[in-house]
LONUTI-918475 format. One record per residue (C-alpha): residue in three letters; x, z, y. Coordinates in steps of 0.25 Angstrom, whole numbers. Each point is the difference from the previous one (the first is absolute). Last residue first. Example, Ala and Ser with C-alpha at 12.3 -4.5 7.8 and 13.67 -1.06 7.14 Angstrom:
type, px, pz, py
SER, 55, 29, -4
ALA, -6, 2, -14
This chain:
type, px, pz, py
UNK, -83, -24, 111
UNK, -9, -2, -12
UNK, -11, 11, -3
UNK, 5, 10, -10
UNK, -5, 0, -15
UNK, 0, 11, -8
UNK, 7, -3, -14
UNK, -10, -7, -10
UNK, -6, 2, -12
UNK, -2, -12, -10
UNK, -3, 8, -11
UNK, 13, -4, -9
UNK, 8, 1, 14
UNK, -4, 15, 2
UNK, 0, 2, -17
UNK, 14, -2, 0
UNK, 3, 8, 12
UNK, -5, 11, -5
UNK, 7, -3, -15
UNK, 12, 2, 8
UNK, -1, 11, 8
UNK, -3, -1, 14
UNK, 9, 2, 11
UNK, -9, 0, 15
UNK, -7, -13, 5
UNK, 0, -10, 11
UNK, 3, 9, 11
UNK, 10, 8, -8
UNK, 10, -10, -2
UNK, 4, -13, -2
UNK, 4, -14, 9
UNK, 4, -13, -4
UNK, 3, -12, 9
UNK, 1, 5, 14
UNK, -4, -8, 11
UNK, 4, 6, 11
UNK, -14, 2, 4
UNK, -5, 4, -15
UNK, 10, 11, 1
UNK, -3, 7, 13
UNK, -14, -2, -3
UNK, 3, 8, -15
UNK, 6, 11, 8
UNK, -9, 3, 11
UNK, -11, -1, -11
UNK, 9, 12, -7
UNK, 6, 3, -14
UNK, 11, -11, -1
UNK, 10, 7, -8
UNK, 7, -13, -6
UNK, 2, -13, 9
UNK, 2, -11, -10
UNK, 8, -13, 7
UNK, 1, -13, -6
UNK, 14, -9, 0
UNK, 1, -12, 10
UNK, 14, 3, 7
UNK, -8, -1, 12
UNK, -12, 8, -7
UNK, 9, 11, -3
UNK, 7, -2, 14
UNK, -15, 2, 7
UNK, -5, 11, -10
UNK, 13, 9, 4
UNK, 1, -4, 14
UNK, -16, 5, 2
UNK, 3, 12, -10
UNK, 13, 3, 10
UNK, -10, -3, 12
UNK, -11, 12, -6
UNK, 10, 8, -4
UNK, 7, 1, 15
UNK, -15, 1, 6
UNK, -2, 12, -6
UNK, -16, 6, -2
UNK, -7, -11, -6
UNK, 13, -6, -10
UNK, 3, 15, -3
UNK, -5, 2, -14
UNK, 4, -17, -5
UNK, 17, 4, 3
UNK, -3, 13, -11
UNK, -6, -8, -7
UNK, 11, -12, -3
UNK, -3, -14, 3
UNK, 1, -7, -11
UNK, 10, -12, -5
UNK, 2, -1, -14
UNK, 13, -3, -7
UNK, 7, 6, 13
UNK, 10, -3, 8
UNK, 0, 13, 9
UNK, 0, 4, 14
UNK, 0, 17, 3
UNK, 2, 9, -8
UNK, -7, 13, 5
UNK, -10, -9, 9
UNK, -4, -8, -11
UNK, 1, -16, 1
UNK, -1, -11, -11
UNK, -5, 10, -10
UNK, 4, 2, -14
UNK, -7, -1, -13
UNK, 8, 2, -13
UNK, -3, -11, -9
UNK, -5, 5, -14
C-alpha cells in the first residue's frame, strides 16, 4: 500500500508527491487566514499547471468547500459530506443508493 503524502503541510513544507492533497491542517484555516488561503490557491493553481488533481482533506465547512470548488479543486473529503463509517455501512450506502448531503453549487 502507497504511503499518501501531501504536496504541502506546514510542518514539512513542498513535497513531490504520488498523490497530490492538500493537507487538513492548511483546508482548517482557509476562511479565517489569508496566508493558507493563497498558498491552497498557488497550491491548486501549479498542480493544475503541472496537470495533476488536487484532493483537499479536512473540509468540514460550507466556507471551505466554496473555497475549494472556486479554485477548482478536484477531489475534496471530510466531514461535511459524511463522518467514518465502517465497511459494511458503507457498502450498504452505495447498495441503497443513499447519497451524501448535497450542497448548492458555488
Amino acid at each position: 500500500m502507497k504511503t499518501k503524502q501531501h504536496l504541502w503541510t506546514p510542518e514539512s513544507g513542498w513535497r513531490s508527491p504520488p498523490e497530490n492533497g492538500l493537507a487538513p491542517q492548511l483546508v482548517k484555516d482557509l476562511a479565517a487566514n489569508s496566508h493558507d488561503a493563497e498558498i491552497a490557491s498557488s497550491i491548486i493553481l501549479i498542480a493544475h499547471n503541472l496537470e495533476l488533481r488536487v484532493i483537499a482533506e479536512g473540509v468540514e465547512n460550507e466556507d471551505q468547500l466554496a473555497f475549494l470548488r472556486r479554485r477548482g479543486c478536484d477531489e475534496m473529503q471530510g466531514f461535511i459530506f459524511s463522518r467514518p463509517v465502517a465497511a459494511d455501512a458503507f457498502e450498504e450506502m452505495l447498495t441503497s443508493g443513499k447519497l451524501l448531503r448535497t450542497h448548492q453549487a458555488v
